[in-house]
Each structure stands twice: as structure tokens, then as C-alpha cells.
C-alpha positions in Angstrom: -18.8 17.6 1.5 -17.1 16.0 4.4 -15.2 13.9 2.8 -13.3 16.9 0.9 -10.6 17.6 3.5 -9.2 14.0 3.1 -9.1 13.7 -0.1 -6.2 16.2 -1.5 -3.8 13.3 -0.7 -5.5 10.5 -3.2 -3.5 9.0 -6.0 -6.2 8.3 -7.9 -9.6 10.6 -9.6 -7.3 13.3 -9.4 -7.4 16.2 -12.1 -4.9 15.2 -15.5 -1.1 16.6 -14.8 -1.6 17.0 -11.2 0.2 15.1 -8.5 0.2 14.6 -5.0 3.0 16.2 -2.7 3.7 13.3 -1.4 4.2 11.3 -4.8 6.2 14.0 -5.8 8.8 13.8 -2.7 8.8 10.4 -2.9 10.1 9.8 -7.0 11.7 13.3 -7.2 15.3 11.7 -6.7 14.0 8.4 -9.0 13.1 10.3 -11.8 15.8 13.4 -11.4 18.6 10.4 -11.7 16.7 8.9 -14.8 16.2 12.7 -16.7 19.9 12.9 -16.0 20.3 9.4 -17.5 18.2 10.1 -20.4 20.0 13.4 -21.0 23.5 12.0 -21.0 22.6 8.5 -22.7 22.2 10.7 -26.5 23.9 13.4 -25.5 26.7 12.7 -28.5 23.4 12.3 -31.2 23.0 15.9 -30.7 26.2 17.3 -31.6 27.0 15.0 -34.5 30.6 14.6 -33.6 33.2 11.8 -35.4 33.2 10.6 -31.8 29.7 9.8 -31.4 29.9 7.7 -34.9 32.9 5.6 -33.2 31.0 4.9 -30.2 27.9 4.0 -31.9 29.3 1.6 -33.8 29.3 -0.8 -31.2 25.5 -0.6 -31.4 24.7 -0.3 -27.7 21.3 0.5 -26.4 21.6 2.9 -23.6 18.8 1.0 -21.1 17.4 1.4 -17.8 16.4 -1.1 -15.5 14.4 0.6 -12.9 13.7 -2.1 -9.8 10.2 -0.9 -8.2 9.6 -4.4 -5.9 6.9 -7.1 -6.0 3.8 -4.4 -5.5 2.8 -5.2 -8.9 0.0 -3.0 -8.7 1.6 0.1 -7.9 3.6 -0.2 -10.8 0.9 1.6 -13.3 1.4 4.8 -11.3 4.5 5.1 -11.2 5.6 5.3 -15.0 2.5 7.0 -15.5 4.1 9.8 -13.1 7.7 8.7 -15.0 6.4 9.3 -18.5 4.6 12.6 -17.7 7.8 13.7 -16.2 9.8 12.7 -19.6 7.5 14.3 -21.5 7.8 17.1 -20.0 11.5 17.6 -19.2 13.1 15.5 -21.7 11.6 14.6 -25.0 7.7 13.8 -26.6 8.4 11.2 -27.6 8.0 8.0 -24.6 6.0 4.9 -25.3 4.7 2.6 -22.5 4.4 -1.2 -23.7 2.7 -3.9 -22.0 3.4 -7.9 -22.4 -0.3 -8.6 -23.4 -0.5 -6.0 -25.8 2.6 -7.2 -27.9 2.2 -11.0 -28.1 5.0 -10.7 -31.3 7.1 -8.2 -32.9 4.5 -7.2 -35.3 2.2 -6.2 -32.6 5.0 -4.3 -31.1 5.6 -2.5 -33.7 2.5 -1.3 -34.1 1.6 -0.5 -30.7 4.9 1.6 -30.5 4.2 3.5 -33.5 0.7 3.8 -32.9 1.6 6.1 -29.2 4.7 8.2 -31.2 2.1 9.2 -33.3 0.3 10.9 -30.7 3.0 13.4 -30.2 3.5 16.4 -32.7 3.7 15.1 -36.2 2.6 15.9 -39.5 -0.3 14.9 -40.8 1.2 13.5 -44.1 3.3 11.4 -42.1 0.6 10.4 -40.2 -1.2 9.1 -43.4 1.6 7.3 -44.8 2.6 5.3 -41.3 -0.8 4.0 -40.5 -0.5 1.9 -43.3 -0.2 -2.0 -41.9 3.0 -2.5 -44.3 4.8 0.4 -43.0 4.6 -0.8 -39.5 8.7 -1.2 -38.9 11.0 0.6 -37.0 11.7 2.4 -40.6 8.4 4.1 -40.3 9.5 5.1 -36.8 13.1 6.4 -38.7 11.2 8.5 -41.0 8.5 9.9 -38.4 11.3 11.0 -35.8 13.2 12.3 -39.1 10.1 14.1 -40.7 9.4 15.5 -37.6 11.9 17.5 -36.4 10.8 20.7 -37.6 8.0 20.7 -34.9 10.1 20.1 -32.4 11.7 23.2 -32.4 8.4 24.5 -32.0 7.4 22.6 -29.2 10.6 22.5 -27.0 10.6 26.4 -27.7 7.1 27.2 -26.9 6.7 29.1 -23.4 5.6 26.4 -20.7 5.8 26.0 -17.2 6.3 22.4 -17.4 9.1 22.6 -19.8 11.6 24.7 -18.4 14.5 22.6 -18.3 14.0 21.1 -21.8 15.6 23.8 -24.1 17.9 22.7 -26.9 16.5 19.8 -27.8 15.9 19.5 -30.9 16.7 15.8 -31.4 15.4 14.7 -28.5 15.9 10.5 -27.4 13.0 7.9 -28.2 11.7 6.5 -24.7 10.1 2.9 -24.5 9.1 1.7 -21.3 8.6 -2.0 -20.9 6.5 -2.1 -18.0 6.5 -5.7 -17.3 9.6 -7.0 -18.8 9.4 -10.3 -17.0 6.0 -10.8 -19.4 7.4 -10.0 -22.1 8.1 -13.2 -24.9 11.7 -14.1 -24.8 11.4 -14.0 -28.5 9.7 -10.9 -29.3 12.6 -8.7 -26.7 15.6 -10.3 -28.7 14.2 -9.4 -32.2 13.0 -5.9 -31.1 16.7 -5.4 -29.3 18.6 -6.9 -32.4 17.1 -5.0 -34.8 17.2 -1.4 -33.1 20.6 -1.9 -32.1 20.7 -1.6 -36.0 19.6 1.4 -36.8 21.0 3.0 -33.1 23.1 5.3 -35.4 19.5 6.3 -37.3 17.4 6.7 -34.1 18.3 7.8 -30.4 16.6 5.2 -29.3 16.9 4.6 -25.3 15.1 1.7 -23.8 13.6 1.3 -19.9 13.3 -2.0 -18.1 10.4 -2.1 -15.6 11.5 -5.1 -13.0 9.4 -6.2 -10.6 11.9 -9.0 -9.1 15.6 -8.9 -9.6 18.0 -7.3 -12.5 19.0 -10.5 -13.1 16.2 -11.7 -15.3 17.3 -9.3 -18.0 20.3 -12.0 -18.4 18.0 -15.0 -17.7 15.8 -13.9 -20.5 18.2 -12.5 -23.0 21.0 -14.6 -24.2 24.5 -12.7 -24.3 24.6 -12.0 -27.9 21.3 -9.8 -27.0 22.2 -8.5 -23.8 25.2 -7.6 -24.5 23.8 -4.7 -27.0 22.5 -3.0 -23.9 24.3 -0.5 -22.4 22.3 -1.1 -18.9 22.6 1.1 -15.4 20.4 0.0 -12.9 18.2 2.6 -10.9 16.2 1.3 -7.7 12.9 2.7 -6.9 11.5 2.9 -2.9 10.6 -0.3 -1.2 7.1 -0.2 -0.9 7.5 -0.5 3.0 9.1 3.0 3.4 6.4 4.2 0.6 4.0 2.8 3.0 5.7 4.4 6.1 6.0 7.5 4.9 2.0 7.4 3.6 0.9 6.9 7.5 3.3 9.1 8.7 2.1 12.0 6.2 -1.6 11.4 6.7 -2.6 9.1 9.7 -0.2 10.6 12.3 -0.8 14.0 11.7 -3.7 16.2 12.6 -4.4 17.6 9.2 -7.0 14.9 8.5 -9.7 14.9 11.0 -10.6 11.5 10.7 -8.4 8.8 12.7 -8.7 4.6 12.5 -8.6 2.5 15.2 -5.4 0.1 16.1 -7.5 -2.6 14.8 -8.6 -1.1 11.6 -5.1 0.2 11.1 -3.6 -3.8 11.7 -6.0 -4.9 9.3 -5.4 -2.7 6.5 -1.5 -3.3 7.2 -1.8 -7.2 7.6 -3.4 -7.0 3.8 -0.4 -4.8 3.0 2.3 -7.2 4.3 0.8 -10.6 3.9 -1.2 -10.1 0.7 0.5 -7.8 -2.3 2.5 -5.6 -0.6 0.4 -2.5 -2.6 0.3 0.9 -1.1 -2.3 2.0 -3.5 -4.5 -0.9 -2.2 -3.4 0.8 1.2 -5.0 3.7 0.3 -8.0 2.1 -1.5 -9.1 0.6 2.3 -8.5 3.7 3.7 -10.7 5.5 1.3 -13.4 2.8 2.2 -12.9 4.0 6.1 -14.0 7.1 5.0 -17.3 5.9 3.2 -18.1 3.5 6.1 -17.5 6.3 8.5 -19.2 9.3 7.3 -22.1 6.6 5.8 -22.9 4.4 9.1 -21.9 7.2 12.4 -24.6 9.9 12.6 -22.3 11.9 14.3 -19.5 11.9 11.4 -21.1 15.4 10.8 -18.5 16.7 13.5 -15.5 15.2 12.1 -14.0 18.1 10.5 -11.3 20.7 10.5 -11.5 22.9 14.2 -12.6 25.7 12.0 -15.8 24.3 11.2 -16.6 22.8 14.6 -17.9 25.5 16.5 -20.8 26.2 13.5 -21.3 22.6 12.6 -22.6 21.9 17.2 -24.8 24.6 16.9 -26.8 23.3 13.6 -27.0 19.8 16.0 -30.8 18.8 16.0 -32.4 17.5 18.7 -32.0 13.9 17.5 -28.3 14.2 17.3 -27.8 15.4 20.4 -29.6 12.2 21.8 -27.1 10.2 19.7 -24.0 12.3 21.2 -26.0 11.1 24.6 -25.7 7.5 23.6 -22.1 7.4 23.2 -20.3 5.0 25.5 -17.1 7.5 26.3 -20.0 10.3 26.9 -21.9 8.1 28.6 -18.7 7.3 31.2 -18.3 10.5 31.3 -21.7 11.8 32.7 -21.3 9.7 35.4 -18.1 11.2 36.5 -19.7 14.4 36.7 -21.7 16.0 39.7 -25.6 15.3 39.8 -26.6 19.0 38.9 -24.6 18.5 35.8 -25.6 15.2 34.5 -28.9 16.6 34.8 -28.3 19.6 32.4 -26.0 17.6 30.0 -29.1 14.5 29.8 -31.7 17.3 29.5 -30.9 20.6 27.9 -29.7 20.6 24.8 -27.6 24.0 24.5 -25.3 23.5 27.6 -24.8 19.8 26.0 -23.6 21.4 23.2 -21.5 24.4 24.6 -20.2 21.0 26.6 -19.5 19.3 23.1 -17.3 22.6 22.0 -15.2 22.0 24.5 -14.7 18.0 24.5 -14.1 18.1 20.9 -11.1 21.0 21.7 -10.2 18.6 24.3 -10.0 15.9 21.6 -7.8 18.1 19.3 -5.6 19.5 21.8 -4.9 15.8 22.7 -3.6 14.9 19.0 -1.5 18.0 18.8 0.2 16.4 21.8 -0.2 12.8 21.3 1.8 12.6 17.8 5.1 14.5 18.7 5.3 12.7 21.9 4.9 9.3 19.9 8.1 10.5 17.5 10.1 11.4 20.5 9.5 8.0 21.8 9.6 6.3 19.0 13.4 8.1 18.5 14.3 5.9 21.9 12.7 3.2 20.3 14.0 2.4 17.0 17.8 2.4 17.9 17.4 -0.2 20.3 19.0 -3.6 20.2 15.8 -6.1 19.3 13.4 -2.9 18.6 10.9 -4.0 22.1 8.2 -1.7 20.8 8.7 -2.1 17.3 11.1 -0.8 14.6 8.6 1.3 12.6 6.8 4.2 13.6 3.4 2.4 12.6 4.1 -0.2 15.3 4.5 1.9 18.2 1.2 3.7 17.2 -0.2 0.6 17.3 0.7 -0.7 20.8 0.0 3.5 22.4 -3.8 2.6 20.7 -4.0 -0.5 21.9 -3.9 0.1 25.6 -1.9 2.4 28.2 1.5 1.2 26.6 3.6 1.7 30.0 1.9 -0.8 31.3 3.2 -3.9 28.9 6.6 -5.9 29.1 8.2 -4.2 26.0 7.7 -1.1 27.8 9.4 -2.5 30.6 12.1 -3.8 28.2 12.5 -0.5 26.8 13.0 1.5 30.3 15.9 -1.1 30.8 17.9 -0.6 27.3 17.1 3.0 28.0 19.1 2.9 31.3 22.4 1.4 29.1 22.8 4.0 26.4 25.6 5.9 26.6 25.9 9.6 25.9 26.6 10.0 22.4 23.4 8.0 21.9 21.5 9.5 24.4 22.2 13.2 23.7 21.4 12.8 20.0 18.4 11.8 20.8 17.4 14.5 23.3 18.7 17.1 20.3 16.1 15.3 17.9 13.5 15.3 20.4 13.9 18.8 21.0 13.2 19.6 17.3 10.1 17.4 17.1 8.7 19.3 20.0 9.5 23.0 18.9 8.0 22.4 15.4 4.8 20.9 16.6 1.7 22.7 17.0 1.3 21.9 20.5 1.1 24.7 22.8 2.3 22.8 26.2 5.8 21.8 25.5 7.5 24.8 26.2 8.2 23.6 29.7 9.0 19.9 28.5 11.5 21.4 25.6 13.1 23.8 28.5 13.7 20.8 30.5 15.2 18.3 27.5 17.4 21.2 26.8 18.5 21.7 30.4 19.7 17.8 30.4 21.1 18.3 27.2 23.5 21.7 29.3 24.2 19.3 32.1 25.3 16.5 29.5 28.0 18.9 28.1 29.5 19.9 31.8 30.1 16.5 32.3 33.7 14.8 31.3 34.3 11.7 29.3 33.5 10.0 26.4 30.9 8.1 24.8 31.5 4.4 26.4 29.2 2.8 28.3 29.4 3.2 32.3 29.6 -0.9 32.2 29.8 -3.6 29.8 26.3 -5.4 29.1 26.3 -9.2 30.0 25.4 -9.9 26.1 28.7 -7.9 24.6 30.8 -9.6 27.6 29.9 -12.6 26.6 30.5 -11.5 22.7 34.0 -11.2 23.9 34.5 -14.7 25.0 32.8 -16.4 22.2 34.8 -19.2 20.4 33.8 -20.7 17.4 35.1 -23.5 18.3 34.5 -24.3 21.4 31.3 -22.2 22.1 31.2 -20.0 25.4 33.8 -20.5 27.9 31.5 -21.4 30.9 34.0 -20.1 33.6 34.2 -17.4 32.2 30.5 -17.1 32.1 30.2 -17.4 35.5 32.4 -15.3 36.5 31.2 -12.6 34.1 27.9 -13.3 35.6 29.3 -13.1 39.3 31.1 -9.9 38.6 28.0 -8.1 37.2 25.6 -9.2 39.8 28.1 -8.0 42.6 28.9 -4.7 40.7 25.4 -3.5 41.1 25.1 -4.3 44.1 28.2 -2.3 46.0 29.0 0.2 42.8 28.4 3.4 43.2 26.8 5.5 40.6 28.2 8.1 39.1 26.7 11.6 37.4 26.3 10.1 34.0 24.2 7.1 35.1 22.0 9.7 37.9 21.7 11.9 34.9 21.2 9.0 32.7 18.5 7.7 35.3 16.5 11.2 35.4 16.4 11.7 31.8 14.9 8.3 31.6 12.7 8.9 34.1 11.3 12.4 32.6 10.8 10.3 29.0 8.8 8.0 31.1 6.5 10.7 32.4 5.5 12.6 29.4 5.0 8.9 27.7 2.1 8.5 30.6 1.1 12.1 30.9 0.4 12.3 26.4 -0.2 8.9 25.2 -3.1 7.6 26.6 -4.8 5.5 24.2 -7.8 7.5 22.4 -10.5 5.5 23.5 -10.1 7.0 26.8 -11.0 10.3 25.4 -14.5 11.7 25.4 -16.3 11.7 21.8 -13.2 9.5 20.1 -15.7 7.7 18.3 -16.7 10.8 15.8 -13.4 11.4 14.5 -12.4 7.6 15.1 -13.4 4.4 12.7 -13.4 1.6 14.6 -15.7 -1.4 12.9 -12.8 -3.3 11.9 -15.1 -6.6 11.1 -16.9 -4.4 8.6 -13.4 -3.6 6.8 -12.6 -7.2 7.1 -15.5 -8.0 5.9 -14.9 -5.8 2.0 -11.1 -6.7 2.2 -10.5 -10.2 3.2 -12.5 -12.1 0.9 -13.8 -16.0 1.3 -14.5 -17.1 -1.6 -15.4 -20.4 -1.0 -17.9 -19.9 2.1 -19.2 -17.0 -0.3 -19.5 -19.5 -3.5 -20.9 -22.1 -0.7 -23.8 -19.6 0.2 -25.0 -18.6 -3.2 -24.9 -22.1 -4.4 -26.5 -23.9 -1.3 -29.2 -20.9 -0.7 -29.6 -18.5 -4.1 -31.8 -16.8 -2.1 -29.0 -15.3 0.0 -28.6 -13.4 -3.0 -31.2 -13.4 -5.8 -33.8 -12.4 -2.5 -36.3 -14.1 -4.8 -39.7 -15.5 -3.2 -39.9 -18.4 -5.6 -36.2 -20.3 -4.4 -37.2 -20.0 -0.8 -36.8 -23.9 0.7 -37.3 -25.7 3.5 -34.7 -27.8 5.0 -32.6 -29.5 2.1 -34.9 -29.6 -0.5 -34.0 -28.6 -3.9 -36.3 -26.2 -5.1 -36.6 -26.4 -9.6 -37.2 -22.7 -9.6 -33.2 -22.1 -8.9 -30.7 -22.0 -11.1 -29.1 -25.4 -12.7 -26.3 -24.6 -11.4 -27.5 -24.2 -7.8 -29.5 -27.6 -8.8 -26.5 -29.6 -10.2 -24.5 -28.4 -6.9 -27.0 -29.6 -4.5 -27.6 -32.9 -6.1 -23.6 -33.4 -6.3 -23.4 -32.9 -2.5 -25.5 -36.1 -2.2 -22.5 -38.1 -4.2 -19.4 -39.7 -2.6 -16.4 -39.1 -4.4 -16.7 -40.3 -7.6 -20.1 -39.1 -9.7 -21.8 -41.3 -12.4 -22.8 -38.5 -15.0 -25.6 -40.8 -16.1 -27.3 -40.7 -12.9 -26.6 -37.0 -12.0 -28.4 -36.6 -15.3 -31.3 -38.1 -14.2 -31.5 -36.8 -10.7 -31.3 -33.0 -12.3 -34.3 -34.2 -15.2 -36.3 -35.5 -11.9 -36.4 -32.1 -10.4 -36.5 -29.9 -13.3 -39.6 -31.6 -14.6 -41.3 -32.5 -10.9 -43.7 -30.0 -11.2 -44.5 -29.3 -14.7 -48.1 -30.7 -15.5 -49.1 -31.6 -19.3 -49.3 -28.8 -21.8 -50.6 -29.1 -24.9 -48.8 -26.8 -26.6 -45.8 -28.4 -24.7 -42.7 -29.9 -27.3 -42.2 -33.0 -27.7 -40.3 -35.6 -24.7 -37.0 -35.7 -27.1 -37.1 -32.0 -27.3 -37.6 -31.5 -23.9 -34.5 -33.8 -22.9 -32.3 -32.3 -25.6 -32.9 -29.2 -23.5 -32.7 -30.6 -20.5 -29.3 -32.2 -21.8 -28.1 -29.1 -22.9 -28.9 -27.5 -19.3 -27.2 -30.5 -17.5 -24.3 -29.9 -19.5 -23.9 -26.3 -19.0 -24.5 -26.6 -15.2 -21.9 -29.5 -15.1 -19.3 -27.4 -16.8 -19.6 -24.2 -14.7 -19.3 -26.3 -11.5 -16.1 -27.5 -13.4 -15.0 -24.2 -14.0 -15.5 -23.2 -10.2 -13.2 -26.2 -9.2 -16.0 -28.3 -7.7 -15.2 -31.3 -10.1 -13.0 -32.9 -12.6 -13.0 -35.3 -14.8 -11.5 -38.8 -13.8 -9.6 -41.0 -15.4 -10.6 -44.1 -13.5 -13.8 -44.2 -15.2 -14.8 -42.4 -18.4 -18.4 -41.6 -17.1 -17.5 -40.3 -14.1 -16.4 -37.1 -12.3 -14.6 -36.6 -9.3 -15.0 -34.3 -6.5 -12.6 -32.1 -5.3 -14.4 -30.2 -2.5 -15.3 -30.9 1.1 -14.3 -34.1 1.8 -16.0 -36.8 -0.4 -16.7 -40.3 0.6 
């Protein structure tokens, strides 16, 4: 039940046909510029004109190539949203294909036919197309053809979702490539060639899905293919400002009660930059913050909309309320308190919960504050030169979590640009700080927004321009750069004289005192709202933390994990029998555990004859006579067979090869052989 409020923003396990806001905002112009391309690409097929026949002659496929970026992954979303969207607004008829579903044209072909026929169509038709023979783009001819009397019916029936799809009633044929770098060189040109064909039969328009550059579409097609396509390219969102605006709609906001640490939030974006660069693997680790939150802090209970709060302290049993007791942040702050009340709030349970109510206020009034102030500063900080606290907004969050972030060098660094700017700059960014501030929900920046906007008053009396009161060293210097000869180094002196001395005996005028108060007022409400959340009382209910734990699901090691199970099958199979002491190889474990073990013992070439033996030694070292037992040559055709299994899974894992010094021997390719 918890786990409800955060989970209206998930992209997937959602209900069929509805989408996220934020999706929505964030391919509304994509897919509005690809209707509109869509609309306009067949808008001649519709009217039947002499015109349209002249233009169609030259047999060019109107095509889209949509750039979405490397995150691979994401991609299945996306034109999942795209063709719902067609669908709705444009025409039934969209097909998605995949490379490994349409290894040749034949397979194409049937694939496509088989997901128009899902649309409205008659059942005749139906019949007749299913047939293997008729699986050609004239059975597609004949089903669009045959079918247009239900489309009149379906574009005309009343729907919410179709409201800007009236008229249609020869609507375009959609297929999406999804991976068009997959796709068989072969199996685009024949498709292309032959609808290009029948272009005057079929208002066929084709979409591109690109993961890398437009350019491939000419590295793959020759130009006698290519040059059927009538292509306009349409570029998607990088996934960085997809990601952006993902942490900015739902980590820094108080919507969602729960919060992540600064090193939970570096991890998850470290994956995201140095991995894959997928936003829906973004979201996957943040939906496993939830589970490890609400599952491993007994105290999650609390983390919940302020509504809830108040009901949710006073159902605390007595056992929770010694957990609230053995928080670290509560614990510091007992101690701060007077004797009488560290007494009450270590003994009594109801004045530790009235004292609870009012922490957890504390706690919420303190993100109300804490995310406009980081915007404000975080509008000083992102048009600097060199970005000292980071370009994006994620960064800056990062380094205010970290520790008290006035006390670090780029802070430092920052104050010092922040003295240069000159007042174009700096009053547009006083106007957009005042607009952060009066649309938050915090209730203590009336005074703060008051004073911004009495700077801003005294800005306007002043006279002059937007130059800067003096030229920085680095732009001085810009102006004496020759390519030829580098830097003049008088002149660098001299510049560097003239600065030095300038400071010194220059007086400053009411720009730069202005300039130096407004500075100095940012500085203050930096130290006054953004002290880093651990500071705060209770932070660790509404706060996940256990960064090794996310680390631990996330970054996998695959070899110290294949290692384990290989070296100790115990560590998995938690079976009594392949307990073993030491190195000993135990013949209860699996062969392949057995066949790794032994090959550990082998430099780095293994005689396949004598690993044979070594694995029958131990298999057999404890089996007594049987009588009912089969025969010795039955026995080492088994144990053969075994060996030979074993051998080639530890091939398959990458533990060996074969070697081409000696026909009887392997070689390993693993931790160092002799």
C-alpha cells in the first residue's frame, strides 16, 4: 500500500492506452511533427487528382527516419507510444517490424500482413490472405482495397481518441522498422523496390527507426534503392535530457515521499552514463529503491504523503517506537536536548510520538525549501564559464547531498564568477529566481522574494549598459592571442600588472556594491536552505541510503559470481552433501563444478586424456561394488559422456579452448595459467 503514491509515474505495468504525463510532454512535439508528416506525405492519394498520378510516377516512398540515440532499450517504448498515437490520429493501419522476425522478404511479408490483419477487415478477406501463397504485397493491395468500406465506419464512429482523424477514408499504410541497422541489406532493397511499384496502388509510407546516425540508410541501401525514398529526418530527445527531466519531475520534487541518497542517486546515474545510457533501466533501479526501502527499514511505514502522517504515528507500536529511538540522527538529537526531555522522549512513548509529528513536519517543510533554493542556485550555476558545480541540475543535487556545499572549492569558484557577471546576466537571473520562488510551496520566501525583487528596482535606477565593470584576465588575454606566435608575453605582463594594481587603488562603483550584495544574499539563503539531509532528524525514513545493496543487484560480476558457484556449489545449491573441507573435490557436485576444480590444478595447456581420468577417479572414489551395478564399459561410456558434457559447458563459459598446438589438448584462458 505504500508503494502506491510512487508509482503513477512508471512506464511500465501500467493499464493498456494509458500514458504517463511525463511521456506525454516529452514525445508530444515528436510525434505531432510525424502526424503532420504522415498526413501531408498521402495527402494527394486522397483526392485522386492528375497531379498526384504525375508525382507518383517517380515512385518515391514518403519515409521517416526518426533518430532516438544509442539507449537501445528504450526504443520499444517509444514506438509503442508512436504507433498507439497513429492509430489513433492517423490511420489503423501501422505495422511494427523487427530484424529477427524477418530474416528474408518472405518472412516480411508475412509478418506485415499478419499485424494489418488485425485491424478492421472482413472476414472473407481474412480467409483468402492467410493463405501462404497469397503472402505478397498484392494480398496487402487487395486487403487495403477490400477494406475500405469499414473504414468509414471506424474513422466515423464517436471516440475520444480519434478526434482529429475525420475524413480519412483512405488512410496511409504505416511500417515501422524498429531496428533498421538489423535489418538484412537484402531483404530492405527488395521490400523498397518492390513497393515503390505499386506506390500508385497503396499509400504506403515507411518509418526508419535509427539508433546511430541517418547515414546508415545510404551505407546500407545502394542509390538505385535509396533514391526511391522520399526521406525527412525527425530527431527524437537525447536520452540525457529524457533523463533530466525524469529526476527533475520525480526526485526533486516533494510529490514522492521517498528521497535517495547522493550515493544511491551516483550509482544509478553512473549505470546510466557509463553502461547503456537507458532511462527505463533508470527507472527500473529506482523502482528496486522502493522495494529495498519499504522491505528492509521498519520505519518505511512513515514515508508517506503529510496527509497520512499524523494517523500513521499514532498506530506506532511499542516496538517501533524503540526503532525510531535507535536512529542515529534521533539519537544525536536526544543529546542536544535538556535532561528532563531526553528522559520523556527515551521513556514515554506518546510525547515521543507527538515529538515524531513534528520532526517529520520539520523534515517536509525542509524539502519545500530545499528544492526551489537548489533551482535558484543552480540558475547561477549553469551559465557559468567551466560549470564549477556542475552543468546539470542532477549534479548540483549531488554535491548539496553530499556535504554543506559552501564549504568546497567549486563553491568558492562559483562566489568568484558570480562577482564578474554583468547586469543583463545578473538581472535575468534574479527575474527567474523570483518565479521559482513564488510558485513553490514554501511558505518562508515571501521575505526572500521581497528582497530579490528590491535588487531587481535598484538594478533598473541604475545607468549603463550590460558590459562588464572590467575586463577578466582570460578575455584580455583572448585579445592578444596570435596564432602564430602564441601570447604576446609583454603584453601578458602588463595585462597582469594592470589588473593586479586596478584592484587595488579602484574604486567600486554602485553596480559592483550592488553586484557584491546580491552575491552575498544568494550566498546566505544557499547556507540558510541547503543543508545536506542527513543533518535532519528522521532522514533515514523517507531516505534510501544502502547504496552497496543497489550496487550489489545492478553492477554485476560475473566472473567472481561464476568463480563462487563453481569453486563452492554450496554457495548456492545450500546442499548438505557438497559441503568440503579445504580444496577437496567432493563427487556429490556437479561435473561441471568437478571438471572446473580439477582444471584449476593444470598449467596452461590440458591433456584431455588425463583430465578424463582425474574426473573418473573422483566420480567413482566412493562407489562400492553393486551387483546389480552395469558393466565397467557401461560405466565409462557414461562417465565419457559426463566428461564430455562438463568439458563443453566450461567451453561455453569461456574457461577453455581448444588448441591448435596439440590436438589433445585445451588451453586455458582464465586466471593466469602456468
Amino acid at each position: 500500500a505504500h508503494l502506491s503514491p510512487c508509482s503513477i509515474f512508471w512506464y511500465e505495468d501500467r493499464p493498456e492506452g494509458q500514458k504517463t504525463q511525463i511521456e506525454e510532454d516529452l514525445n508530444k512535439q515528436l510525434f505531432d511533427n510525424l502526424v503532420s508528416f504522415l498526413r501531408r506525405s498521402h495527402s494527394e492519394f486522397q483526392e485522386k487528382t492528375t497531379e498526384w498520378n504525375c508525382q507518383m510516377k517517380s515512385r518515391e516512398i514518403p519515409t521517416a527516419a526518426l533518430v532516438l540515440g544509442v539507449n537501445v532499450t528504450d526504443h520499444d517504448l517509444t514506438f509503442r507510444s508512436l504507433s498507439e498515437v497513429l492509430q489513433n490520429r492517423v490511420t489503423p493501419y501501422v505495422a511494427l517490424l523487427q530484424a529477427k522476425d524477418c530474416p528474408g522478404i518472405k518472412n516480411l511479408m508475412q509478418k506485415l500482413l499478419g499485424q494489418l490483419m488485425n485491424c478492421y477487415v472482413d472476414q472473407n478477406m481474412y480467409k483468402i490472405c492467410r493463405k501462404k501463397s497469397a503472402m505478397s504485397l498484392w494480398s496487402i493491395i487487395t486487403l487495403y482495397t477490400c477494406d475500405s468500406i469499414f473504414l468509414f465506419y471506424y474513422f466515423e464512429t464517436p471516440s475520444k481518441k480519434r478526434t482529429s482523424s475525420r475524413h480519412w477514408q483512405s488512410p496511409p499504410v504505416v511500417v515501422i522498422f524498429k531496428d533498421m541497422e538489423s535489418f538484412t541489406t537484402k531483404v530492405l532493397q527488395d521490400f523498397i523496390v518492390i513497393s515503390s511499384q505499386h506506390i500508385h496502388e497503396l499509400p504506403l509510407v515507411l518509418v526508419f527507426g535509427i539508433a546511430t546516425s541517418p547515414m546508415i540508410i545510404h551505407g546500407l541501401l545502394p542509390h538505385s534503392v535509396s533514391s526511391l525514398l522520399c526521406i525527412e529526418l525527425f530527431q527524437s530527445l537525447s536520452c540525457k535530457e529524457h533523463l533530466s527531466t525524469i529526476i527533475d519531475k520525480v526526485l526533486l520534487t516533494t510529490q514522492f515521499p521517498l528521497k535517495l541518497s547522493e550515493k544511491v542517486l551516483q550509482v544509478l546515474i553512473n549505470i546510466f552514463l557509463y553502461h547503456d545510457f537507458s532511462v527505463q533501466n533508470f527507472i527500473k533501479g529506482f523502482q528496486l529503491c522502493i522495494v529495498e526501502h519499504f522491505y528492509t527499514q521498519p520505519l518505511s511505514v512513515l514515508c508517506c504523503h503529510q496527509e497520512e502522517v499524523k494517523k500513521r504515528i499514532n498506530s506506532l507500536s511499542h516496538n517501533q517506537c524503540e526503532n525510531i529511538r535507535r536512529l542515529p540522527s534521533f539519537r544525536r538529537y536526544v543529546e542536544n536536548q535538556p535532561s528532563e526531555k531526553q528522559i520523556a522522549l527515551l521513556t514515554t512513548d506518546g510525547f515521543l510520538k507527538e515529538t515524531v509529528q513534528q520532526l517529520l513536519d520539520d523534515l517536509n517543510v525542509y524539502h519545500e525549501n530545499y528544492f526551489p533554493v537548489l533551482r535558484c542556485l543552480h540558475v547561477f550555476t549553469s551559465s557559468l564559464p567551466k560549470y564549477p558545480l556542475g552543468k546539470q541540475i542532477r549534479e548540483l543535487h549531488c554535491a548539496c547531498l553530499e556535504n554543506r556545499v559552501w564549504e568546497t572549492e567549486e563553491y568558492e569558484s562559483f562566489l568568484q564568477l558570480a562577482r564578474m557577471l554583468n547586469k543583463c546576466d545578473l538581472v535575468t537571473m534574479l527575474q527567474k529566481c523570483v518565479e521559482i520562488l513564488v510558485s513553490s510551496p514554501g511558505k518562508e520566501f515571501d521575505k526572500t522574494v521581497e528582497k530579490l525583487k528590491e535588487f531587481l528596482t535598484q538594478f533598473q535606477k541604475l545607468e549603463g549598459g550590460c558590459a562588464l565593470s572590467y575586463v577578466p584576465l582570460q578575455i584580455k588575454l583572448k585579445l592578444f592571442y596570435n596564432g602564430t606566435n602564441g601570447y604576446h608575453f609583454l603584453w601578458y605582463i602588463l595585462t597582469l600588472l594592470e589588473l593586479k594594481e586596478s584592484r587595488r587603488s579602484k574604486k567600486l562603483t554602485k553596480f559592483e556594491m550592488l553586484r557584491f550584495e546580491v552575491v552575498d544574499y544568494i550566498d546566505s539563503v544557499v547556507r540558510n536552505y541547503l543543508v545536506p539531509a542527513d543533518h535532519k532528524t528522521l532522514h533515514e525514513i523517507v531516505y534510501f541510503n544502502t547504496a552497496s545493496v543497489l550496487r550489489e543487484h545492478l553492477n554485476a560480476a560475473p566472473r567472481v559470481a561464476l568463480h563462487t558457484a563453481l569453486n563452492n556449489p554450496y554457495c548456492y545449491l545450500k546442499s548438505q552433501a557438497l559441503r568440503s573441507d579445504g580444496g577437496s573435490i567432493s563427487n556429490k557436485a556437479p561435473d561441471i563444478c568437478i571438471v572446473y576444480k580439477l582444471h584449476l590444478e593444470c598449467g596452461r595447456l590440458i591433456n584431455l586424456v588425463d583430465w578424463l581420468e582425474a574426473f573418473s577417479t573422483v566420480v567413482t572414489a566412493v562407489e562400492g561394488p553393486n551387483a546389480d551395478a552395469p558393466s565397467s564399459d557401461q560405466v565409462d561410456d557414461v562417465i565419457h559422456a559426463r566428461f564430455i558434457r562438463a568439458v563443453s559447458e566450461l567451453e561455453l563459459l569461456g574457461f577453455i579452448k581448444p588448441s591448435k598446438q596439440k590436438t589433445d589438448h585445451v588451453a586455458r584462458l582464465t586466471w593466469g595459467g602456468c
